[in-house]
C-alpha positions in Angstrom: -12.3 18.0 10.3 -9.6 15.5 9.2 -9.0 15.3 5.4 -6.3 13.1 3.7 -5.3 13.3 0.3 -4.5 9.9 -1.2 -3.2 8.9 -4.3 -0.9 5.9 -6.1 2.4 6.9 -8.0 4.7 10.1 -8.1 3.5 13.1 -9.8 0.2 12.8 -10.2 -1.0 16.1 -7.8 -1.1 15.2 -4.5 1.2 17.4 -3.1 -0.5 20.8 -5.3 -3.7 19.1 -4.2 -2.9 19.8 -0.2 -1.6 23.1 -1.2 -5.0 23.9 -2.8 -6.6 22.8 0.5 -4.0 24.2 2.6 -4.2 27.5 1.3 -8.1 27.6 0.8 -9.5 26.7 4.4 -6.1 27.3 6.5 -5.7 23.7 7.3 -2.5 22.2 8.6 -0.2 19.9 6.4 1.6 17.1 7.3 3.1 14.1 5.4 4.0 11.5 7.3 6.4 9.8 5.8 8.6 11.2 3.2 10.6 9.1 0.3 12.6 10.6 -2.2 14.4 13.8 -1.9 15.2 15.3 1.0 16.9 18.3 -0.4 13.5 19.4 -1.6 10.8 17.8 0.4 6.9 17.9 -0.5 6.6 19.9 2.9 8.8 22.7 1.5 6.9 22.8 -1.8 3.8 23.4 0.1 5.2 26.2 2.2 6.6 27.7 -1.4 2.7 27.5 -2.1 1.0 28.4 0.1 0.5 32.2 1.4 -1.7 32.2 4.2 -0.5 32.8 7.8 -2.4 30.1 9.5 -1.3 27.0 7.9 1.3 24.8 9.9 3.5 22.4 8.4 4.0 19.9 10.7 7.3 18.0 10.1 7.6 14.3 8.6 7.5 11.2 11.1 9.9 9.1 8.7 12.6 10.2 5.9 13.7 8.0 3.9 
């Protein structure tokens, strides 16, 4: 099962969204592309989130 979480603007949820998800059925997450801050990355927010053992955070195609 495939699910993609899609949304328009910054701060609206998305990335707590995946988390939910993440943490509730063990999926994987991956973002593909990152903008923004890489100091602090929407990957590493979700691993702060997250506290199940199975989930894999897969690392970003693009930073920018």
């Amino acid at each position: 099962m495939n699910i993609a979480i899609i949304g328009i603007h910054t701060g609206i949820g998305k990335t707590v969204a995946s988390a939910i998800i993440c943490e509730a059925i063990g999926a994987d997450y991956w973002k593909p592309v990152q903008a923004g801050s890489l100091n602090h990355t929407d990957s590493d927010e979700v691993r702060e989130l997250i506290t199940n053992s199975t989930t894999v955070i897969h690392k970003e195609a693009f930073r920018l």
